[in-house]
Structures are given as structure tokens and as C-alpha cells.
C-alpha positions as CSV (number, residue, x, y, z in Angstrom):
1,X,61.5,-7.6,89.6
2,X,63.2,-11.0,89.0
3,X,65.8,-10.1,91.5
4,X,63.3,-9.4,94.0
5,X,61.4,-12.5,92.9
6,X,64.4,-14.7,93.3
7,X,65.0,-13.6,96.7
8,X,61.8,-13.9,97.8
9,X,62.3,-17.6,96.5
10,X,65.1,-17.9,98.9
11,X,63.6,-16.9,102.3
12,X,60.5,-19.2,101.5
13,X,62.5,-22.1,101.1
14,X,65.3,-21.2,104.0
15,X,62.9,-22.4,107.0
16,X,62.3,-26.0,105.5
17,X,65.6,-26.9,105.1
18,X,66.8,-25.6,107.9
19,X,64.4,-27.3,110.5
20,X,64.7,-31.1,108.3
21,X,68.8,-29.9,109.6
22,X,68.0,-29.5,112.7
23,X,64.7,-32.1,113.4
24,X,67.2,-34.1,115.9
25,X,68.0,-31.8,118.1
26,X,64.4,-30.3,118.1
27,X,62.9,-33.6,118.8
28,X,65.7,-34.2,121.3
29,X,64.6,-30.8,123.3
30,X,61.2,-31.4,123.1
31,X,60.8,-35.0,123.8
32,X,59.4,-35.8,120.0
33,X,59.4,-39.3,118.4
34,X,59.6,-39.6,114.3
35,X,56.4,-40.1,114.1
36,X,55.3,-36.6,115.9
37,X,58.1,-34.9,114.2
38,X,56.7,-36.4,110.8
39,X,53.3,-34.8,111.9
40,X,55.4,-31.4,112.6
41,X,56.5,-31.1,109.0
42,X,52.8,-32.6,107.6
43,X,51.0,-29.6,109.0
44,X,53.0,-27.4,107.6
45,X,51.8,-29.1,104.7
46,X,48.6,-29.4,105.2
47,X,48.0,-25.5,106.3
48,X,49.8,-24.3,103.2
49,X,47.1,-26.8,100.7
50,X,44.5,-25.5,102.4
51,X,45.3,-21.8,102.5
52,X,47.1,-21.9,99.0
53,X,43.9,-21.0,96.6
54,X,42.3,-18.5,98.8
55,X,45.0,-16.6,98.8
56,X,46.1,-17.0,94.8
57,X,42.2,-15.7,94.6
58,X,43.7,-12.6,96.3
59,X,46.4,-11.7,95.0
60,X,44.3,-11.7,91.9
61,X,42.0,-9.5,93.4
62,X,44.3,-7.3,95.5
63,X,47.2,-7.1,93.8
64,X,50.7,-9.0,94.2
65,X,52.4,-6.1,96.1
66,X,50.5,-6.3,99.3
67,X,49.6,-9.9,99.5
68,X,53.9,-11.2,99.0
69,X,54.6,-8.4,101.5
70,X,52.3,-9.7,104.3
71,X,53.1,-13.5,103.2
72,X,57.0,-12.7,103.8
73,X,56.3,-10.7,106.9
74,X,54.4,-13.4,108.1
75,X,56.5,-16.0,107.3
76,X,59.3,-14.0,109.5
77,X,56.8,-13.5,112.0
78,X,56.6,-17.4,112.3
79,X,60.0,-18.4,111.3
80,X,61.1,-16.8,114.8
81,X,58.1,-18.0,116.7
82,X,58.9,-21.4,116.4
83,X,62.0,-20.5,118.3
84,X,59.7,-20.3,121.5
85,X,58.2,-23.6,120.7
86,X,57.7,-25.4,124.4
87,X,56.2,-29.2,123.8
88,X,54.8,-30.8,120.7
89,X,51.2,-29.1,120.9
90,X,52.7,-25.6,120.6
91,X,55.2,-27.0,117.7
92,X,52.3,-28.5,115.9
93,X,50.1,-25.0,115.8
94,X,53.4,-22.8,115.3
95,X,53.7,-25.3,112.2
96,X,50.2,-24.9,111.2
97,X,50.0,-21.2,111.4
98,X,53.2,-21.0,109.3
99,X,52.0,-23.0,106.5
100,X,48.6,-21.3,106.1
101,X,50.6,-17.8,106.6
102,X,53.1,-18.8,103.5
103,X,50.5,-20.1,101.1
104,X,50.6,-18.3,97.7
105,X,54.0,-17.2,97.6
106,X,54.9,-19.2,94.7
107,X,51.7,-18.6,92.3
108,X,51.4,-15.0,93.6
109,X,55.1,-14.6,92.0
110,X,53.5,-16.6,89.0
111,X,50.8,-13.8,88.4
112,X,53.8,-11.3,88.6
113,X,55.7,-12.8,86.3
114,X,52.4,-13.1,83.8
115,X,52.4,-9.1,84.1
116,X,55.8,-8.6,83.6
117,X,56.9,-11.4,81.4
118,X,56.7,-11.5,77.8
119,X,55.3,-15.2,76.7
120,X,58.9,-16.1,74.8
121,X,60.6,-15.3,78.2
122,X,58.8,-16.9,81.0
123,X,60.2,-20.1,80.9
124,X,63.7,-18.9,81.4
125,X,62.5,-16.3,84.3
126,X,60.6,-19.5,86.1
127,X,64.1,-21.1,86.0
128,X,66.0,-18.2,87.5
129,X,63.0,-17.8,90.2
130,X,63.5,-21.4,91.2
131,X,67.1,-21.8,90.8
132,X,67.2,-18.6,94.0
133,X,64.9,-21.0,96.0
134,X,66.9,-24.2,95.6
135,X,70.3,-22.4,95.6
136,X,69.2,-21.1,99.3
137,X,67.4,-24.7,100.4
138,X,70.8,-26.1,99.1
139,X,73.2,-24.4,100.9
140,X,71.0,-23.8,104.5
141,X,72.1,-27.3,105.2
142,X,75.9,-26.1,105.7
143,X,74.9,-23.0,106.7
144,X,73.1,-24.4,109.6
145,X,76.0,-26.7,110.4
146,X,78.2,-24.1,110.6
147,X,76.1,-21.9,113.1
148,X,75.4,-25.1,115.0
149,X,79.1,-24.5,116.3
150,X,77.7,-21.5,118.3
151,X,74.7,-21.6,118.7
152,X,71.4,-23.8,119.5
153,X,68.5,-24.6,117.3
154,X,65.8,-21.8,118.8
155,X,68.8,-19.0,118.2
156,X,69.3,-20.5,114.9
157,X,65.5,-19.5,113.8
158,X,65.3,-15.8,115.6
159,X,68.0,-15.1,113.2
160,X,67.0,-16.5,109.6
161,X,63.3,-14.5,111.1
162,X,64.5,-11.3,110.6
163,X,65.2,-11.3,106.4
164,X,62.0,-11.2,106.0
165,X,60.7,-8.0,107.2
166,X,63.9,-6.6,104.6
167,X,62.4,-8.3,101.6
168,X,58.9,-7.3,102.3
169,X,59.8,-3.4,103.1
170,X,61.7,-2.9,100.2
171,X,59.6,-4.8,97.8
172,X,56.3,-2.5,99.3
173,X,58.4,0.3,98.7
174,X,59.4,-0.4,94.9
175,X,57.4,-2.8,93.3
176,X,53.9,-2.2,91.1
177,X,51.2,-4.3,90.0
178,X,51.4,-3.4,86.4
179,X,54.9,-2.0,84.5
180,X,52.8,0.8,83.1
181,X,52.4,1.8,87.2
182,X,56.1,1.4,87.7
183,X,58.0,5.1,87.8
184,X,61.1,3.1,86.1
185,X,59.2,2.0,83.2
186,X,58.7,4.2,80.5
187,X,55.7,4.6,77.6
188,X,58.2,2.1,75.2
189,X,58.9,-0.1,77.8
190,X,55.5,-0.7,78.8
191,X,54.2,-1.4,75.5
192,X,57.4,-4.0,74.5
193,X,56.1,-5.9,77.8
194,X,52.5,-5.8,76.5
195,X,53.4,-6.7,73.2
196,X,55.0,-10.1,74.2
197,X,52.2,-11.0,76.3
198,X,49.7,-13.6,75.4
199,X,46.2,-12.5,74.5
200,X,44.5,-13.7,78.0
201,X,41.0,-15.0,78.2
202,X,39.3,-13.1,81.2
203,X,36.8,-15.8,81.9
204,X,33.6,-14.9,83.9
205,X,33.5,-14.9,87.9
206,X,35.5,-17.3,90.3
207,X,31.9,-20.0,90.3
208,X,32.2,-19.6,86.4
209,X,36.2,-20.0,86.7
210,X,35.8,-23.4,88.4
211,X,33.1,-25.0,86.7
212,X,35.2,-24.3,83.6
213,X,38.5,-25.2,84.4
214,X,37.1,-28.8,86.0
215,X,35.9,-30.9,83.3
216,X,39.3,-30.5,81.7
217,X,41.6,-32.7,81.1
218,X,44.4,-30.1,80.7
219,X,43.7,-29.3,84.0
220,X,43.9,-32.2,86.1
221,X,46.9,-33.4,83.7
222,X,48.7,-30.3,85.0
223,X,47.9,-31.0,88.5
224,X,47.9,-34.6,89.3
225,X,51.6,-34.4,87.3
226,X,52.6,-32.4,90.5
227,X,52.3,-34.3,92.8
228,X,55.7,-36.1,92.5
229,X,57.7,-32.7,92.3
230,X,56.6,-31.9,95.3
231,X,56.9,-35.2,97.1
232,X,60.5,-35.7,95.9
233,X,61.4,-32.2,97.1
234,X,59.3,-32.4,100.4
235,X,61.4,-36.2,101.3
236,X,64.7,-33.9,100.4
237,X,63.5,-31.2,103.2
238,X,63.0,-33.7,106.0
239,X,64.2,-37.5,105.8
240,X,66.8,-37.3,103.4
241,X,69.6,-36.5,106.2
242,X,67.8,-39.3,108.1
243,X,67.8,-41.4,105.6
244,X,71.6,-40.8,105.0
245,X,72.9,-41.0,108.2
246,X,71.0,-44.4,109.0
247,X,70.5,-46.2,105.7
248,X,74.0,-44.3,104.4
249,X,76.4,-43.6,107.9
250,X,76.7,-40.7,106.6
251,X,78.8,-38.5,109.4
252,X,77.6,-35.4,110.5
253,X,80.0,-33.6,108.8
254,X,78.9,-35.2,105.5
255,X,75.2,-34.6,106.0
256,X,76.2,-30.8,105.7
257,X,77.0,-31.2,102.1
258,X,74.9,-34.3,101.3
259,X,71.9,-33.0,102.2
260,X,72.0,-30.0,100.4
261,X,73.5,-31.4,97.3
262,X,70.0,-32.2,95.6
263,X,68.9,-28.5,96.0
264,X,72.1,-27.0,95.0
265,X,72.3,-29.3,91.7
266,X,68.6,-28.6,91.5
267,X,70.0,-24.8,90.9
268,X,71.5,-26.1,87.4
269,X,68.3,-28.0,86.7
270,X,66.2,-25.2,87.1
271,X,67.8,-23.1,85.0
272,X,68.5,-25.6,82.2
273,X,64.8,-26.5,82.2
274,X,63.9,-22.8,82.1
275,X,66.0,-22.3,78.6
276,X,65.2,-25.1,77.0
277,X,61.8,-24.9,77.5
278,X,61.8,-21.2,75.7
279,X,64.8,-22.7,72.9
280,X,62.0,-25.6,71.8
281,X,59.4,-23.1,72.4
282,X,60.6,-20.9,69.9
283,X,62.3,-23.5,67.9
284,X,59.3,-25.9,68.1
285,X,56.0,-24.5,69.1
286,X,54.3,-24.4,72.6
287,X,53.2,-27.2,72.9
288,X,56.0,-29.5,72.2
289,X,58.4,-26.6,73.8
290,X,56.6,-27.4,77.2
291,X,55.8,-31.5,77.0
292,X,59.0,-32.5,76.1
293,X,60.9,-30.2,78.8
294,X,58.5,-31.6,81.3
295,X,58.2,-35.6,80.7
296,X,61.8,-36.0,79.7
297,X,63.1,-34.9,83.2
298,X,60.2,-36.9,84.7
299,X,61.4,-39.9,82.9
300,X,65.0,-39.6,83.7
301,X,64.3,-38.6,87.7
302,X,62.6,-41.9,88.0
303,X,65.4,-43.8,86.3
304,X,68.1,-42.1,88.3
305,X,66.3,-42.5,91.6
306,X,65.8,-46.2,91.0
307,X,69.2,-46.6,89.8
308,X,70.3,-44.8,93.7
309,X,68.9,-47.6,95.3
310,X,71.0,-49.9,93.2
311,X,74.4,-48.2,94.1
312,X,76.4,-50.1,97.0
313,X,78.6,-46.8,97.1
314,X,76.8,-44.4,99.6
315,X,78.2,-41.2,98.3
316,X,77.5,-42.5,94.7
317,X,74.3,-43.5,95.6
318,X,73.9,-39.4,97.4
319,X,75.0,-38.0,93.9
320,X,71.9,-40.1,91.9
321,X,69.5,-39.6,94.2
322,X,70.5,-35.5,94.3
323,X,70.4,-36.1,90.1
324,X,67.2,-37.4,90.6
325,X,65.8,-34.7,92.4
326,X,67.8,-32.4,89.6
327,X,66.1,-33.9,87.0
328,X,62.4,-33.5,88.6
329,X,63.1,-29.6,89.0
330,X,64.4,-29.5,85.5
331,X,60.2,-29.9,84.8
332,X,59.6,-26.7,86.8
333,X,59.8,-23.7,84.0
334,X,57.6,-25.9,82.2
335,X,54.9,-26.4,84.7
336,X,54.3,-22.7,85.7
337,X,54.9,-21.8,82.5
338,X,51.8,-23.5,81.1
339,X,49.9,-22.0,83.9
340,X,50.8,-19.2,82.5
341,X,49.9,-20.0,79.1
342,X,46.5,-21.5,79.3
343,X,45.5,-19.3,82.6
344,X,44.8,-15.8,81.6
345,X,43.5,-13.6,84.5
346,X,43.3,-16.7,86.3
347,X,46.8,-18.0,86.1
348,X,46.8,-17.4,89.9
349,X,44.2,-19.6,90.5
350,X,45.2,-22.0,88.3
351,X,49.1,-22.5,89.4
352,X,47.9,-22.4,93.1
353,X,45.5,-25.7,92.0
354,X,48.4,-27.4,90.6
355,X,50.4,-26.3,93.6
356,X,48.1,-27.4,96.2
357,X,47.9,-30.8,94.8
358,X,52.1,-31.0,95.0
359,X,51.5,-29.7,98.6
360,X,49.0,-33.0,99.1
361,X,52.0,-34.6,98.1
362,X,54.3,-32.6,100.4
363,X,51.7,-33.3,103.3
364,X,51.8,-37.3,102.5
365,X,55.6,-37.7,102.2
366,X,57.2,-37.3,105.3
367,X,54.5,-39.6,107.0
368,X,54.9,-42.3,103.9
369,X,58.3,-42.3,104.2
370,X,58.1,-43.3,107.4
371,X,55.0,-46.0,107.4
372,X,56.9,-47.7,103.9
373,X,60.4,-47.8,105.3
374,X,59.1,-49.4,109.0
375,X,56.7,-51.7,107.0
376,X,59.2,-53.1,104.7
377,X,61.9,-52.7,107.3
378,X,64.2,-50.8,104.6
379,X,65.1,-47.1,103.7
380,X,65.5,-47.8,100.2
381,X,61.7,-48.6,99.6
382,X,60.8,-44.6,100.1
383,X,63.0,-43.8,97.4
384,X,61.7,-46.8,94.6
385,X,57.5,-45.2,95.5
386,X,59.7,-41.6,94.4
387,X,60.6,-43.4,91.4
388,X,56.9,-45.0,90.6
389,X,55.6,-41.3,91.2
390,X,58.1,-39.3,88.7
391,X,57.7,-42.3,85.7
392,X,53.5,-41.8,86.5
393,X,54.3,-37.7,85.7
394,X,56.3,-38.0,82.7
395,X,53.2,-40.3,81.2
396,X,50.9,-37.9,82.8
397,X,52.6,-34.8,81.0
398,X,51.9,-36.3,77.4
399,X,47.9,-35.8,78.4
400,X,48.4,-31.4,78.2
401,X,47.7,-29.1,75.7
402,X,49.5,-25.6,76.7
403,X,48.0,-24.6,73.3
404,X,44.7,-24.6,74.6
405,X,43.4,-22.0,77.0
406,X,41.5,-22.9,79.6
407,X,39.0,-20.1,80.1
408,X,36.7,-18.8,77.7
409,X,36.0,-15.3,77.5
């Protein structure tokens, strides 16, 4: 299942690297200015907030087998349609469509993992899940700039499209909803799994479900705390080779590796946050197990990101702001984790809130990147707002109680 999971981690985040690579060439084809190609990633953005809750709500209802199978299908289904992209119109509602097609991957894989995952395990299976998405967002870049020696940008997307339809036939064909459903998992099995599980609180409908979960503070804690980790990671996917190549000179041969590097270190952070959020878990209790994890890497992603725009070294100054970025992911076991924790049947829900407000942070990034650096006439300015967001999450983490669950039954 975590195999499966981490691949499927992969192919989601394949696409949004790879068009941030190849955004010149696009905009050079299609006559776009930054500004529109800004607007291209944006409503990308925008479709997967808006589409992000409805579908959590059914994969709750329907199962995480068919709802990640048509959300990777889809989302091959799109990756190659934007191959046959014309003018900036037809770019803009590929864009869209993609986005809203691709919403719920992440907390449909969170509900999975609640089903599957024993409590004292989750953090370290979060880790591995994210460490396949940022390993595959990391290395697209030189990947890309390999296949750029042969071929064009619209060939370039007809191939990544076809992955897709393998992940979602074979993961149709073998996973189930529950273990106990699984042909592979037998009566001992089944019960260990159960066992480790947190008792869940079932809560009442989805009207009941909201009006609960909003006058929380543990809720919008866990949400508005998001909204950097996203925006960090969102600049990374489609200014950062702009912003190295005109604030940095990076070559083009450099912005292969460059570009990735904050994703492919992000692999280490991942998986470092995942186990030490389960070590202090154990070691600690839940609620300092997940805090700590979480606003330590906050704190130190805003120091090393301010500390980037300090560096007169540009490869130097590439490595901090790729530790930064490290350091934000480091907080990412730790945030679904405690969806899981105070979520119940409703974890879903739940992680797809905190998710859509990172994706209002991925939908205002690549257009206040822009408007900041123009208005202040200086690419470093971006980076120091990344800075201000990550130090706001690490105060904001100190305000949640995983030890509380959010639903009553």
C-alpha cells in the first residue's frame, strides 16, 4: 500500500515541476508574458482549492480505491492535453480542468493511510509518502533537461501522460478499502492493524461535521499553519529557475540541478520529520511528538531562507534556500499526522481543509512573487515574505492540541 502510495505521490507532483522547467519555452510558443504564465500556474491553483473538499467528502463516502484511480487517470488525461495547448485561453482552461481533476489526491492517500496505519506508525509512512513526491519533483528538473535535447515541450507532456493510466489500473486491480477486504491480509493481520488504530470519533453528518470542526481553534491552527508549506513549495515549482537564472545567472545547465535541489533535499526532510515525529511521539506523548516536529522546522526554514538572501555566493545562496524549503517539508509527517489524529471518519475532510488553505497559498504565490519583486524592483524580496510566512507557522503550531479530537461522537 505505501509503495503504491508513494508512487502515486510521484506522478502528482511530475507535471508541476516539469512545466515551472519548461514555462520559457511554453510562453515563447504561445506568445505568453509572466504575468499570463503566472495566471497559468494560479489556476491550477485555484481549481485544485476549490475541488479539494468535495472530493475528500468522497472518498469518504465512496471509498479511496475508485476515487485515486479516476484522480490519476484524470490527471494523465490532462497532463497530455496540455500538449495540444494553442493560445493562452486554451492553456488557462487545460490548467483549470487539471487542477480541479487532481484535487484530493493527497488527503484521499491520508484516509488510506488512517485505515491502514497503526497510530505509532503514521508519522514515519507520511514521511515516506512525501519523500516519493519530492524525490520525483526533484529530479523532473534534470530529467526534463535531458529530454529537452530531443525533443520539444508538447512531446515532453504526451510522454510523462501516459504513467498514469499504469498506476491507476494496477492500483484498481489490487488495492481495498479496508485490510480486512484485502485477499493478502489474513484474520491476524487485520486485527494487529486495528489494534494500533486510534479509537475514532464518527461525528454526526457533514452539516454537523462543519459546525463542529469551525469554532475550533485546533482547527484553524492546523490550517492557517499551511499556508507557508505550500507557498514555499508552490514558488519552488514555478519562479525559482526564474529567479535563479535572473537574480542568480544561473546557466541553463545549472538550473537542471538547482532547481531541483530543494525537492530532492526535501526527500531527506521528509523522511527525518516522519521519524522523529513517531521517536518523540513514543518517547514524549502526542502532543509534544507532533508541535515540536512541526514549529522547529518552521523556525529554522524561515531563518535559512532569510539567511539566502544574505549570501553574495549564488550557489551558496541555492543550497539555503533549498535547506529552507528542506526544513518546511521536515513539518509534513507532523501535519497530516494530526489530521489523522484528531479527525476520525473525517480525517479526509479535515486534511483536505488544511490542504485547501496551503493551495490558497499555492494560488497566491506565483502572482506575489511577481507583483513584490516588480514593486520593490528586487528578486530577493519574494524570498524574505517566505521567510515572514514560515516564522508566522512555527508560532502558529504552538496554538494545536493533536490530543484533542475534533469530532464528538
Amino acid at each position: 500500500m505505501v509503495a503504491f502510495a508513494v508512487a502515486l505521490a510521484g506522478v502528482t507532483y511530475l507535471d508541476r515541476n516539469c512545466i515551472s522547467i519548461l514555462a520559457p519555452y511554453i510562453s515563447k510558443d504561445l506568445g505568453l508574458s509572466k504575468e499570463q504564465m503566472g495566471l497559468v500556474f494560479t489556476v491550477f491553483a485555484i481549481a485544485y482549492a476549490a475541488f479539494e473538499i468535495p472530493t475528500a467528502a468522497w472518498g469518504e463516502r465512496m471509498g479511496t480505491r475508485r476515487v485515486l484511480a479516476r484522480i490519476v487517470v484524470w490527471w494523465s488525461v490532462f497532463t497530455m492535453a496540455t500538449a495540444f495547448a494553442w493560445n493562452y485561453a486554451s492553456m488557462l482552461v487545460i490548467r483549470f480542468l487539471f487542477g480541479a481533476g487532481e484535487a484530493g489526491a493527497w488527503p484521499n492517500a491520508a484516509k488510506t493511510f488512517q485505515n491502514w496505519v497503526p497510530l505509532n506508525e503514521r508519522g514515519r509512512v507520511q514521511g515516506v509518502f512525501f519523500s516519493g513526491a519530492h524525490l520525483a519533483g526533484g529530479l523532473t528538473p534534470i530529467l526534463v533537461t535531458w529530454l529537452m535535447n530531443w525533443f520539444d515541450w508538447r512531446h515532453i507532456f504526451l510522454m510523462f501522460g501516459g504513467l498514469g493510466f499504469v498506476w491507476a489500473y494496477a492500483w484498481y486491480r489490487w488495492f481495498r478499502d479496508q485490510p480486512s477486504e484485502h485477499p493478502q491480509v489474513n484474520a491476524a493481520e487485520a486485527e494487529l492493524i486495528q489494534r494500533g488504530r486510534a479509537k475514532e470519533s464518527h461525528g454526526g453528518g457533514h452539516g454537523d461535521m462543519w459546525r463542529q470542526m469551525l469554532v475550533q481553534r485546533n482547527f484553524w491552527a492546523i490550517c492557517l499553519s499551511y499556508f507557508s508549506n505550500s507557498y514555499g513549495s508552490y514558488f519552488v515549482m514555478t519562479w525559482l529557475p526564474t529567479y535563479l537564472a535572473e537574480q542568480r545567472g544561473f546557466s541553463k545547465a545549472e538550473l537542471g540541478f538547482f532547481s531541483g535541489l530543494p525537492l530532492i533535499l526535501s526527500v531527506v526532510g521528509d523522511l527525518a520529520g516522519g521519524t522523529t515525529t513517531d521517536f518523540m511521539t513514543r518517547r514524549l506523548g502526542l502532543r509534544i511528538g507532533r508541535i515540536a516536529t512541526a514549529s522547529a522546522g518552521y523556525l529554522f526554514a524561515g531563518l535559512a531562507m532569510i539567511v539566502s538572501t544574505r549570501i553574495e555566493n549564488a550557489q551558496l545562496a541555492a543550497v539555503m534556500i533549498a535547506v529552507a524549503v528542506t526544513a518546511s517539508m521536515f513539518t509534513l509527517a507532523a501535519s497530516w499526522s494530526v489530521c489523522m489524529d484528531v479527525g476520525g471518519r473525517h480525517t479526509g475532510v479535515l486534511s483536505a481543509s488544511m490542504n485547501t488553505t496551503g493551495q490558497l497559498g499555492s494560488i497566491s504565490s506565483p502572482i506575489l512573487t511577481v507583483w513584490v519583486a516588480q514593486h520593490f524592483a528586487d528578486w530577493q524580496a519574494p524570498l524574505l515574505l517566505m521567510a515572514c510566512l514560515y516564522l508566522l507557522s512555527a508560532v502558529l503550531w504552538l496554538l494545536v492540541n493533536p490530543s484533542k479530537p475534533m469530532f464528538r461522537d
